[in-house]
N, C-alpha and C positions, 0 to 999 in steps of 0.2 A: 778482422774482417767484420761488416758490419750484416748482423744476423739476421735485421729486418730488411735487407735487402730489397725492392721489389715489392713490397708490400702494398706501395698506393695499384702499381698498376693492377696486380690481383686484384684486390678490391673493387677498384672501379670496372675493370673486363667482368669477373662474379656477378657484381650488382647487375651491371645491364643484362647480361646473360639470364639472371633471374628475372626481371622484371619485364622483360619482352616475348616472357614465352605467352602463347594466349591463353592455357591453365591461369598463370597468374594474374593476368590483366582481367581475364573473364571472372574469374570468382570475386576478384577485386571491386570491379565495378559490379558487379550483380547485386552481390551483397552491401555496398553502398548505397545503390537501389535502394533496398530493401529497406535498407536502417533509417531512410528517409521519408520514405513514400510510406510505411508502414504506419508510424506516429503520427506522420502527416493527415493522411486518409482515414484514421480511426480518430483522432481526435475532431476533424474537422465533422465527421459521421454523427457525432456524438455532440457538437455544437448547435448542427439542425436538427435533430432530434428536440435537443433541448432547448432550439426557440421555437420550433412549432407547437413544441406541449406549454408554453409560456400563451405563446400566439391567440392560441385555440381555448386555452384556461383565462386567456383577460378579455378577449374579443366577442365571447360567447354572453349571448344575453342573458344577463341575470333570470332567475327563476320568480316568478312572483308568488310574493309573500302571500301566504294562507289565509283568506279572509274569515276572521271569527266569528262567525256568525250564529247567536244563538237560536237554537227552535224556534217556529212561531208557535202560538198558543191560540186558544179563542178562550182563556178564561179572562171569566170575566170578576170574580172573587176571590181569596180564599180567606176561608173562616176555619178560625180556629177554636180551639176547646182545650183547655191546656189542664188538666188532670191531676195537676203536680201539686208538691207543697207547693205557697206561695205563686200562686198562678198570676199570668200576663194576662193584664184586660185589652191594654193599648198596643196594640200591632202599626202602628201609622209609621212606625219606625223602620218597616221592610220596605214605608213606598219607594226611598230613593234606591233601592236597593232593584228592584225587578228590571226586567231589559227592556230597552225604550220599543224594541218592536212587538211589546206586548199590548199597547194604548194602556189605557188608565184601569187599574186593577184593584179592585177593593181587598184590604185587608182589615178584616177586622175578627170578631169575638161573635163566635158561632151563636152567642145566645142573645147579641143583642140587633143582627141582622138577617133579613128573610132570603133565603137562599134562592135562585131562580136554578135555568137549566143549565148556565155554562158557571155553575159555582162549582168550589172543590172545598169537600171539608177535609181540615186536618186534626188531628188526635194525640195530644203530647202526653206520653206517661211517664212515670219511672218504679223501676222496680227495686231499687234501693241499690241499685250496682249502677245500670246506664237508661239512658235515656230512649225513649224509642217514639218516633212521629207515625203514622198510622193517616193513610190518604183514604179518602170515601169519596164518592158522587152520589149525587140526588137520584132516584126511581125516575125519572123525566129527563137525566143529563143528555144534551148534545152535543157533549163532547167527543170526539174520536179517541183512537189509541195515540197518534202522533200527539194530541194536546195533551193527554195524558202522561206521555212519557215526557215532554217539556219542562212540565211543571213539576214532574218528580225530579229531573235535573236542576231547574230552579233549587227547590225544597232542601237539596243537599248542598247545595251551594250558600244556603242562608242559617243553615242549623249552628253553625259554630255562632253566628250572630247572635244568636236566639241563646245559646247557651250565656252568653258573654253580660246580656241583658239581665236572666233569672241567676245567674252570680250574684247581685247584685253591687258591683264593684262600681264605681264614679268614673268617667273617661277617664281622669287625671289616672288614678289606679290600673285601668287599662293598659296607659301609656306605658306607666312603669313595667307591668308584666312584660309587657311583648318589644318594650326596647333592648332589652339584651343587656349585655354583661359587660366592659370591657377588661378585659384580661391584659396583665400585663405579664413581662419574663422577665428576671435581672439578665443583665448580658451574658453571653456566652462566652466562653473563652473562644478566641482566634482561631478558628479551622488551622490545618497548615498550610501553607500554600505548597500547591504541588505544580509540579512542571505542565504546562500544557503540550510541548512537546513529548513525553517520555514516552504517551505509548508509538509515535511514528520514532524513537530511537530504539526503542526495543527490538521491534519488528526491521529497521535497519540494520541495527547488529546483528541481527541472525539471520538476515539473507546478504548483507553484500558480504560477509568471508566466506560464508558457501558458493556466489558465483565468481568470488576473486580465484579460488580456489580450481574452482571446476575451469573456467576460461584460461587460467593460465597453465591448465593439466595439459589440455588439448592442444593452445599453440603453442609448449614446447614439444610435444607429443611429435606434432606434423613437421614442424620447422625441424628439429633436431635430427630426425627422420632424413631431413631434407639435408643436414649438413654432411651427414655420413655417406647419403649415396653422391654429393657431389666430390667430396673429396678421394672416396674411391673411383669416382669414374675419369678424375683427373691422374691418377695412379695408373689406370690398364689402358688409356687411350697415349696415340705416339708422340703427346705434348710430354710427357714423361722428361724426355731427354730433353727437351729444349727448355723444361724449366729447372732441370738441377744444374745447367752452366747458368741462366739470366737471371735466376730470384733462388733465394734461399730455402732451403724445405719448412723452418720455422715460419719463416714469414709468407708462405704459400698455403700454409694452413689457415695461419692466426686470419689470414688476407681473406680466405673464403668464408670462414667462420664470421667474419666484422660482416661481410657482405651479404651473407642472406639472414644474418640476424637484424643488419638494419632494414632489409626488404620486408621482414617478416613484419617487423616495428612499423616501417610506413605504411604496409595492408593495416596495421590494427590502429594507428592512427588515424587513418581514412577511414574506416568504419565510425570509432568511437566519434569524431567531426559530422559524419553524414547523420549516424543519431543524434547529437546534439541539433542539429539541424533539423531535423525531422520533429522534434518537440518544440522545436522555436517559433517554426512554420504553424505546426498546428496549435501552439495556445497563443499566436497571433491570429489564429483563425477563431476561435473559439472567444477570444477577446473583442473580434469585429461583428460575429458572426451574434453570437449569445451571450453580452456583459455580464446578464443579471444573472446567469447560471454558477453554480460553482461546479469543478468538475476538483474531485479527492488528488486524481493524479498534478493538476497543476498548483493545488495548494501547495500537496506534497513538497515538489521543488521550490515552490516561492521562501515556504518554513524552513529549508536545509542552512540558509543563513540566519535561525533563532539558535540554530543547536551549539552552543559555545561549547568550545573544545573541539569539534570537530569541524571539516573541511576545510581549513585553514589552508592559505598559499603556502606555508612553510610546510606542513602536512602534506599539499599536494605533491608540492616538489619532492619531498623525500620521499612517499609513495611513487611517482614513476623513475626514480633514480634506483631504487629498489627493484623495482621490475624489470628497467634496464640494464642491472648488475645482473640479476640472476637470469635472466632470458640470454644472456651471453655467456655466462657461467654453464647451463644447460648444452647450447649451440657448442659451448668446445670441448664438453664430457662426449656427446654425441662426435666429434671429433675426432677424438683419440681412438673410438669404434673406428672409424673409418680410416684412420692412418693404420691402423694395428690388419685391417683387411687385407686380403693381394687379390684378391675380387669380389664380384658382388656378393658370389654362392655366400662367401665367408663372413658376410655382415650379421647374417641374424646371430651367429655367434660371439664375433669379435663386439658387437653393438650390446653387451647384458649389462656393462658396468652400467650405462644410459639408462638402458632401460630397467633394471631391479633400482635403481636411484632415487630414477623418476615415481615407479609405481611404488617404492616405498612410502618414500615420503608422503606423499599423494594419499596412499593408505594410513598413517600416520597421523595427517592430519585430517583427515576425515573421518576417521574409526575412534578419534580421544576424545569425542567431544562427550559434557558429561550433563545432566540434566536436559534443559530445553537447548542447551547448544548443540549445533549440527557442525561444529568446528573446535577441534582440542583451543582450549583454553592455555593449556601450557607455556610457562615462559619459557623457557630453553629451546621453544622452535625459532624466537627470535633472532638465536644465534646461532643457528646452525645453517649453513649457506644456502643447501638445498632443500629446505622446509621453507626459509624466512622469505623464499618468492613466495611464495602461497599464502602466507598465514600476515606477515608482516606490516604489506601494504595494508589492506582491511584493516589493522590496527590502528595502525598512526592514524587514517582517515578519520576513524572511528573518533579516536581521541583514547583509545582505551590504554596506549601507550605513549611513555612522554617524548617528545621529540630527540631529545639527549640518547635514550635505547633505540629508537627509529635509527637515527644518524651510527653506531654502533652497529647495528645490524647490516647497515647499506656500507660503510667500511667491511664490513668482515666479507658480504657478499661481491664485494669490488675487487678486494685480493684474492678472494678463491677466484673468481672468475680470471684474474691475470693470470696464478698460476695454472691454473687447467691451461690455457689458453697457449700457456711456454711448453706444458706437459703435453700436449699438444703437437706442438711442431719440433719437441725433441721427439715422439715418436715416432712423428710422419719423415722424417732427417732419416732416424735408425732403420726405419722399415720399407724406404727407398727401394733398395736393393737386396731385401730381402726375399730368398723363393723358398718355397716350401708353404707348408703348413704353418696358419695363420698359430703365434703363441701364446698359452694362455696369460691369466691377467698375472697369475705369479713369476712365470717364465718373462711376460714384457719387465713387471719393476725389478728381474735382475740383470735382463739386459739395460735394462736404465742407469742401475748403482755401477756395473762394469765399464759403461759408458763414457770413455773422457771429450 
């Protein structure tokens, strides 16, 4: 007799059953919505942002440049007296030096010209350390304090000249002083070169296996939740009888479990599609809207195809065959709570093998993590069925694991999942017609081993 019996129709009556209630349609599509219009509206927000501040930063009239304007003066001399060893007679060498808005300004040698009201004397000494210039005016000057303070700006602006002169060094010697050095270096040995990716891998590895982690807690969390109370309520309601003569108990299990794990899978598939979508939309917008901008988040994705070793198509595939192994492996441990049930009251207990499974591992691999990692590192969750959804996929993606232990993992996860899935509908067969008190998990595998 053949044990799958009945199986397509289950399947198919489930699926639609699931997917027509308006719980699931509504959250379906909302949160599609969401994954769309989210990305879309925030990155578009952030495109005019950043061509107004573009807009407004090139369109803006330049600021006009500072005109240098130095003091006017009304001197009309100055004379100097130079004090020093080796004193300057000939000052004629400051005239190209004075500002053109000063008119024609005598400079000469305090003792061979007579000073009027707008002269200025200067006073050069030294006291065997540094130099010091010394300003006077004539008892008759007409000069104010503005032409006075002008010309002591002058005065310091010309002193290094002055010094440069009673050096007595030749232009050529000048040159040489104040042309500089040039310095050479023998070569450096070769930097290394370092990835200009690693720090966006770093910062990837440590968050996608904490959200692969956490998103696959919850939708086994909910969906398995969901397997258990359908398969008990097909148990107490009076389809009972009509399905142990037309489909078989095994393949009335396996049949629900196939059917709201793949509803579960098509909600997360529309989702992850509406976010991809939703980023498509808006760095089409941000690319129409503000070329010249760069925005972090869409380098980000542009760069995920420099990262060698990771997100490869053979990586991807093995990550969701992995997901799809153990998200069916989960849906039929949650299963066998619900065959092992004879009503609802009896789930939260008959349901602990699911649930201490689910929350171990989950603890497991989020309590081992050791350093900066927020995810046990451990190989051996690679291989254990109920871990290696959580931990597995994030790897292969990663690259952190070779494809050869991926594909390993996604077998091992494939046959626990067939078997649960037969452990399954051989307990949903045996517990048919079982009344009483729901049995524990010891009491079920010896009704199992007695079982022919």
């Amino acid at each position: 007799m053949n044990k799958m019996k009945g199986i397509g129709r289950v399947f198919s009556f489930t699926f639609r059953q699931q997917t027509r209630t308006g719980g699931w349609r509504g959250l379906t599509v909302t949160l599609a919505l969401l994954c769309f219009l989210v990305p879309a509206i925030v990155l578009g927000v952030m495109a005019l942002r950043a061509d107004s501040l573009h807009a407004g930063y090139y369109n803006s009239a330049p600021a006009p440049e500072p005109q240098r304007i130095f003091p006017q003066s009304a001197v009309s001399a100055m004379l100097f007296t130079d004090e020093t060893d080796d004193p300057i007679t000939d000052w004629s060498f400051l005239q190209p030096l004075h500002p053109e808005s000063w008119g024609d300004v005598i400079y000469a040698d305090a003792a061979d010209t007579a000073a009027d009201e707008h002269a200025v004397f200067v006073t050069l000494r030294h006291d065997g350390v540094r130099y010091e210039a010394q300003m006077s005016l004539p008892e008759d000057s007409a000069l104010t304090d503005e032409d006075v303070a002008a010309c002591e700006t002058y005065l310091w602006g010309v002193l290094p000249t002055i010094l440069e002169v009673k050096s007595g060094l030749t232009p050529d010697q000048l040159a040489i002083l104040y042309g500089g050095v040039d310095v050479t270096m023998p070569d450096a040995p070769e930097a290394p070169q370092t990835d200009p990716t690693a720090g966006a891998k770093e910062l990837l590895g440590m968050l996608l296996p904490y959200l692969c982690v956490m998103v696959m807690y919850f939708l086994v969390l909910f969906y398995g939740q969901g397997v258990a109370n359908s398969v008990i309520l097909e148990k107490t309601s009076k389809l009972m009888d009509f399905f142990l003569v037309s489909v078989e108990p095994a393949a009335m299990v396996l049949g629900k479990v196939l059917a709201i794990a793949a509803a579960g899978l098509l909600q997360l598939g529309l989702w992850l599609l509406s976010l991809a979508g939703g980023f498509a939309v808006g760095a089409a917008l941000c690319r129409s809207i503000a070329p010249q901008a760069q925005f972090g988040i869409l380098t980000f994705f542009e760069s995920l195809s420099l990262f060698e070793g990771m997100f490869s198509l053979p990586a991807i595939a093995l990550a969701v065959g992995i997901v799809l192994g153990g998200f069916l492996l989960y849906c039929a441990l949650a299963g066998v709570g619900g065959a092992l049930a004879g009503k609802a009251e009896d789930l939260s207990s008959t349901n602990v093998l699911f649930s201490l499974t689910l929350v171990a591992s989950f603890l497991i691999c989020l309590l081992g993590g050791s350093g900066d990692a927020m995810i046990s590192a451990a190989a051996w969750l690679n291989f254990v069925p109920f871990t290696a959804i959580l931990v597995t996929p994030a790897r292969v993606l990663l690259g952190e694991v070779s494809l050869g232990v991926g594909a390993l993992s996604f077998v091992i996860v494939l046959a626990s999942a067939a078997v649960v899935c037969l452990l399954a509908g051989k307990v949903y067969r045996m517990m048919s017609l079982y009344k009483g008190n729901p049995p524990s998990l010891r009491q079920m595998f010896t009704m199992l081993k007695e079982d022919k």
